[in-house]
C-alpha positions, -999 to +999 in steps of 0.1 A: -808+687-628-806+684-669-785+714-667-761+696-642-762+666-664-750+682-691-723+695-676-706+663-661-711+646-695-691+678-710-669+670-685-665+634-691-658+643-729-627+663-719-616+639-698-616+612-722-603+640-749-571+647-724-569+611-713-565+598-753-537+624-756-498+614-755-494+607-718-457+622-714-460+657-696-425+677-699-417+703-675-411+738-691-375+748-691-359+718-681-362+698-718-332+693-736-331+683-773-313+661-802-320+651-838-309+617-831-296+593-801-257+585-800-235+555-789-225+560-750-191+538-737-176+540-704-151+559-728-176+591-735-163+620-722-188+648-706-175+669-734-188+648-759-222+644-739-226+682-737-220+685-774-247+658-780-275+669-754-266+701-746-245+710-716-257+694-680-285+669-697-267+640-693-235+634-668-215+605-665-191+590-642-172+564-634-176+544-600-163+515-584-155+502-625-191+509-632-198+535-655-226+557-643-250+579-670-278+604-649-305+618-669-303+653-657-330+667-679-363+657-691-348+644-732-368+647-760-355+632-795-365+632-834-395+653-843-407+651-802-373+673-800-392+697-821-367+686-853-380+683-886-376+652-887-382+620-868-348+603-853-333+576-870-313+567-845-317+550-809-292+559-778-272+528-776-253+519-745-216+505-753-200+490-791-206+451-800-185+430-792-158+457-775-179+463-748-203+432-741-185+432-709-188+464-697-205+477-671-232+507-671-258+523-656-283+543-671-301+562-640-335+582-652-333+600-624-367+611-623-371+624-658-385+614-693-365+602-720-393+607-756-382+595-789-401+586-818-378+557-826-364+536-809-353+548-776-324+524-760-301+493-771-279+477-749-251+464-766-234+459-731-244+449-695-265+476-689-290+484-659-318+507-665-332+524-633-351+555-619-335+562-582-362+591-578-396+575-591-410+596-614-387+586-647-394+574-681-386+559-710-414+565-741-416+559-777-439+569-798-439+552-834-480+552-842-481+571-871-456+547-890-468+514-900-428+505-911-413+511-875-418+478-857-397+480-832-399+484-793-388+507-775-359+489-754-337+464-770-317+440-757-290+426-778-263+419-751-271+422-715-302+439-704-314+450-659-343+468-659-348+473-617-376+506-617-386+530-639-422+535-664-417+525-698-443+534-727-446+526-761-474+538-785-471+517-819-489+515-852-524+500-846-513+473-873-483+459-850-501+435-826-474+420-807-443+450-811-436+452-775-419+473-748-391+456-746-372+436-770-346+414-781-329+405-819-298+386-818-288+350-798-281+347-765-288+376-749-298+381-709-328+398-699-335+404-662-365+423-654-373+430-616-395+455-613-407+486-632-444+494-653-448+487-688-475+501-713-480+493-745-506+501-772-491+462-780-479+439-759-452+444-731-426+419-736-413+406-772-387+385-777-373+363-804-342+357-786-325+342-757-337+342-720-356+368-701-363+365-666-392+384-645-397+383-616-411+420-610-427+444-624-466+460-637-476+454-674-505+468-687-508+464-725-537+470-750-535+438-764-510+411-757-488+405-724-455+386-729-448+373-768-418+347-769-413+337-807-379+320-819-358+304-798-366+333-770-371+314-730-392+332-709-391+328-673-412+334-643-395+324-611-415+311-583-405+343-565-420+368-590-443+392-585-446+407-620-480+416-628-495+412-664-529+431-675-535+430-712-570+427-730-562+399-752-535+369-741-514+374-711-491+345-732-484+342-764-458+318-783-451+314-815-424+307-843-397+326-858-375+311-889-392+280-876-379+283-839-405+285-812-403+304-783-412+289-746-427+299-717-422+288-682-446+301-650-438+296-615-450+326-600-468+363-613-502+368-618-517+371-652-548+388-662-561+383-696-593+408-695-611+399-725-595+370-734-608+337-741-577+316-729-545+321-713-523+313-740-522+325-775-502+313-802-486+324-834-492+301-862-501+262-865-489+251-835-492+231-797-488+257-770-489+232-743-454+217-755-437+250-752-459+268-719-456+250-686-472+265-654-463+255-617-473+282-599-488+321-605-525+334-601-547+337-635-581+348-647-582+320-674-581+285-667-542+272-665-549+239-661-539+226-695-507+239-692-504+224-654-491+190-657-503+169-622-495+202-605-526+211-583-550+243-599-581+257-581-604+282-590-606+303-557-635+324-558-623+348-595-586+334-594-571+306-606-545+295-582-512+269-594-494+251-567-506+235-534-492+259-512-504+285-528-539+273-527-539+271-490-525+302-481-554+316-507-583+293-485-571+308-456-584+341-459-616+338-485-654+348-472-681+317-465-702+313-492-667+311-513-668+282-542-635+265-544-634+245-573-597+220-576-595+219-613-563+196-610-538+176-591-541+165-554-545+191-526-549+186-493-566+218-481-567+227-444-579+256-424-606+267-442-633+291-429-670+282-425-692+279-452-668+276-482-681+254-511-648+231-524-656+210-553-636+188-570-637+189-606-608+172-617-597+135-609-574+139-582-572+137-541-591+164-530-596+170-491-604+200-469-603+197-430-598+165-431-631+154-456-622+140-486-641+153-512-642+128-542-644+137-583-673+157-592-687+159-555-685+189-530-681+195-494-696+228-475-669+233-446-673+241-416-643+255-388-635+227-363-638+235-329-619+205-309-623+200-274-594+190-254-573+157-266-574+127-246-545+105-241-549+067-238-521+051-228-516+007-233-515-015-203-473-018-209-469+020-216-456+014-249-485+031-270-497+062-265-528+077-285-542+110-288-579+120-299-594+147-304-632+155-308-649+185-329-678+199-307-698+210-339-697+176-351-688+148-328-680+127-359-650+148-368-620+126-350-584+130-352-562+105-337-522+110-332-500+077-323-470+091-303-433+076-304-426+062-270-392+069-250-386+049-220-356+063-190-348+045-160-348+075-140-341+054-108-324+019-108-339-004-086-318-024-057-318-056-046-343-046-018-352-011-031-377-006-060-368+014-089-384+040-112-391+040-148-401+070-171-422+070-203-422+096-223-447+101-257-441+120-284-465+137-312-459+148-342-494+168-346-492+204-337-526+198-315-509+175-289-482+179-263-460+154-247-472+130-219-455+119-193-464+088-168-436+067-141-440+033-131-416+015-102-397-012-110-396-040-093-368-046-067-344-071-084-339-093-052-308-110-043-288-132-068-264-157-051-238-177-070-225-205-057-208-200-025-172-197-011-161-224+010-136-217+042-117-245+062-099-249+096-066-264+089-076-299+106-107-302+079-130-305+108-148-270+103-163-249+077-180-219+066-199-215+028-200-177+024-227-160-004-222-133-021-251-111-038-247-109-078-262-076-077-251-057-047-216-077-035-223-054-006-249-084+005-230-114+022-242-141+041-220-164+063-229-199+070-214-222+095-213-259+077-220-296+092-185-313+083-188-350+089-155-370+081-147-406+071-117-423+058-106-421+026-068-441+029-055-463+058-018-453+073+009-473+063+047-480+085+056-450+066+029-431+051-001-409+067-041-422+064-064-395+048-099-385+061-122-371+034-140-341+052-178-334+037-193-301+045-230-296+038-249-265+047-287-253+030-291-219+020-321-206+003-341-237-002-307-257-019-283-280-007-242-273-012-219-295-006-180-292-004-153-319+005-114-313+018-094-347+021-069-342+050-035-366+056-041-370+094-040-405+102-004-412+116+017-436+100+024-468+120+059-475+116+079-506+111+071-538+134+107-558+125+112-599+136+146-608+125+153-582+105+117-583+082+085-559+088+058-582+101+035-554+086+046-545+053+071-574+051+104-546+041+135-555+055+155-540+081+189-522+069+199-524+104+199-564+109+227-581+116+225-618+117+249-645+140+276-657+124+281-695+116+299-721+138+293-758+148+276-752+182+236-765+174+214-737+165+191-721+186+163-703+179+181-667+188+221-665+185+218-627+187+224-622+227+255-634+231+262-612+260+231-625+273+246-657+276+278-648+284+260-629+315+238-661+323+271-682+326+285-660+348+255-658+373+253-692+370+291-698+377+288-679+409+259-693+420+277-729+424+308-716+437+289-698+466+274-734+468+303-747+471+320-725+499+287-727+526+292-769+518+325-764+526+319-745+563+290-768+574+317-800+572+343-781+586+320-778+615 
């Protein structure tokens, strides 16, 4: 057994020999070489590139406007090249300010580009990648105290997209990072790709950089923004920083100070005693805001009203993110809401939340005040209940946990009412009611009551005469339905309105009653049917209405006495001929009897 121990502790001690040894592994016969880097435009010619690197290290072409530079070799510079001495000169992409605009790729292809300088500036829009997986970028610059400079600068346009980057630095430069930036506004984008650093990862003096991928593992700090440098984290990013001292530092540079802004990420400081460092005398709440991410250290300062929870290790930022975290944890799980207002729902059995800050904390449903806690348990909810009112315009829902019958949820629905069948005068209608919830526990109800037949409406009626006024008919006609008519023979009583005159017609007023539905109606026709009597004359003036006659003519004057008519003077004339006759017949039968 000793002799077994001894021989795994001799094995650790190489391991740890091998493991403190530069990491970059070159494959034999495939290493090309230079004293120093060069400047690369889209204007390099693969001539000129051959000449530099040797022939086939590096290609270029030009695609689609972009120009395109492959890493065909592993590519070692400076003393790493095996030159006597160490490069003073980095590979820069494109000429500031003649080519600021163009576009370039610098592909590692899967190999390992070693300089004991700096390695790369981008003096152009320039995208670093590694389309195979297994590429590099390293610097190594720890024997020189002077050379504190990372390894990738930025001082126009800088995509980083895949890749490993590496830079070992003098043990006195604490914060030289990665990757860099020197001069004013310059664009940093990094998406994905690891980072280690004997320093920190990021360090920037200088305009904005943007993360929102990536692994960075660093031996002492994680992201450094000094000057007026903006550092961003997206709410999207899933860059992850590992250092042993702060994941975040700020500080100031010609009396600028950098910011830093956190929306996403998750940062891991493992032995250090905050999140944030600073450089120099200064507030690194007023220039570090957090709104969403996962941390080991306590973010809270730095939080605003935003809502922060310690779930389980974690720290957690952002509301949503907190309940997508308390989904998924183990019972026996200590939540503790450090900040904000947070409504937590769905979580497991047996998880301890505790509200340690001052703001609305809740889980399930149970509020859980400042400084208090709440073990929850998973609801299991019988089957809702609907209620509906006696008018079927409310409608509630309820809803009863059978581990605890005091765990109640009620929903109020929004009530829709259809006439799904009109009712008739006669027939009865139907009316739908239809509720609506907005809780994802419910579903729609549904109940019908009939409507009550509206009956018959009857105006007044229509009224029918005979021509003589002496009948009549009132006819009704149903408001609702016109199809619904009833007839109805009236009692006409008649009685005179005007007397006749010698020349004028009597009227009769006619009254027409009849009783429908409980009510009386009532209609009247006057009629001109009393004949006019006509002119009674008496020597030449109307006895009746006293007009005169425009016939009459009177006798005309003589001496003879008056009598009381002198308009039959034939009369007379007739009368004294009768009467003439009558005595000469007198006369002749005297006449015989003497004779005899």
């Amino acid at each position: 057994m000793r002799k077994r121990s001894k021989f795994m502790v001799l094995l650790l001690s190489c391991l740890m020999v091998f493991s403190m040894l530069p990491t970059v592994v070159f494959a034999a016969d495939e290493i090309a070489t230079a004293k120093n880097g060069t400047t690369i435009t889209k204007n390099t010619t693969q001539a000129e590139l051959d000449a530099w690197a040797g022939e086939g290290a590096i290609t270029t072409q030009l695609v689609d406007g972009v120009t395109i530079i492959t890493l065909q070799k592993d590519f070692k510079l400076g003393k790493l090249g095996g030159n006597n001495a160490k490069a003073s000169q980095p590979i820069s992409f494109g000429i500031y300010p003649d080519s600021q605009n163009d576009k370039m790729i610098f592909d590692l292809n899967g190999h390992i580009l070693a300089s004991d300088t700096m390695v790369i500036v981008s003096r152009c829009d320039l995208t670093i990648k590694d389309s195979v997986g297994t590429g590099k970028v390293f610097m190594d610059t720890s024997d020189s105290k002077a050379s504190a400079f990372e390894a990738i600068v930025n001082q126009r346009k800088l995509t980083i997209q895949s890749g490993t980057y590496e830079a070992k630095v003098h043990s006195t430069s604490s914060t030289t990072g990665v990757v860099g930036s020197a001069v004013a506004d310059v664009e940093t984008v990094i998406e994905g790709g690891s980072f280690i650093g004997s320093s920190s990862a990021v360090n920037v003096k200088s305009g904005t950089t943007t993360i929102t991928g990536g692994n960075f593992n660093t031996a002492s700090y994680g992201i450094v923004a000094r000057g007026s440098a903006v550092v961003n984290f997206p709410a999207n990013s899933q860059a992850e920083i590992i250092s042993t001292q702060f994941p975040i530092v700020v500080g100031s540079n010609n009396g600028t100070i950098g910011e830093v802004h956190i929306n996403g990420g998750h940062f891991d400081g493992t032995n250090a005693s905050a999140l944030v460092g600073r450089i120099g005398d200064i507030d690194s709440t007023q220039f570090v805001t957090i709104g969403g991410g996962r941390f080991t250290q306590d973010p809270t300062n730095y939080a605003g009203t935003i809502p922060v929870a310690q779930v389980g290790d974690p720290f957690i930022v952002g509301a949503e993110s907190i309940n997508e975290a308390v989904k998924v944890i183990d019972a026996g799980t200590i939540v503790n809401v450090t900040n904000g207002n947070v409504d937590l729902t769905n979580v497991p059995d047996n998880v301890i939340v505790e509200n340690k800050g001052s703001g609305d904390v809740s889980v399930n449903g149970e509020p859980v005040a400042p400084s208090e806690s709440h073990i929850t348990h998973t609801h299991s909810w019988g089957e809702p209940v609907y209620t509906w009112s006696a008018d079927h315009m409310t409608c509630t829902a309820q809803r009863i946990c059978l581990k605890d019958t005091s765990h109640i949820e009620t929903a109020t629905a929004t009530i829709t009412v259809d006439e799904t069948i009109a009712p008739t005068c006669t027939e009865k209608g139907v009316a739908t009611y239809t509720a609506t919830f907005s809780e994802n526990w419910t579903s729609p109800q549904v109940i019908t009551e009939p409507i009550m037949a509206t009956g018959h409406k009857y105006g007044e009626p229509k009224w029918t005469w005979s021509e003589d006024g002496k009948n009549a008919t009132a006819t009704f006609i149903c408001d609702n339905d016109n199809c619904h008519i009833q007839e109805i023979v009236a009692n006409v009583t008649g009685q005179v309105k005007e007397e006749a005159n010698c020349t004028e017609n009597g009227t009769t007023t006619y009254i027409a009653k009849v009783s429908f539905n409980g009510q009386e109606y009532t209609a009247i026709k006057d009629i001109p049917d009393i004949a006019a009597l006509g002119h009674r004359f008496v020597d030449g003036v109307c006895n009746v209405c006293s007009i005169s006659d425009p016939n009459y003519k009177g006798s005309e004057s003589t001496n003879s006495p008056q009598t009381s008519d002198n308009s039959n003077i034939m009369l007379w004339f007739a009368l004294l001929f009768i009467s003439a006759g009558g005595v000469g017949t007198a006369l002749f039968f005297k006449r015989k009897k003497v004779e005899k």
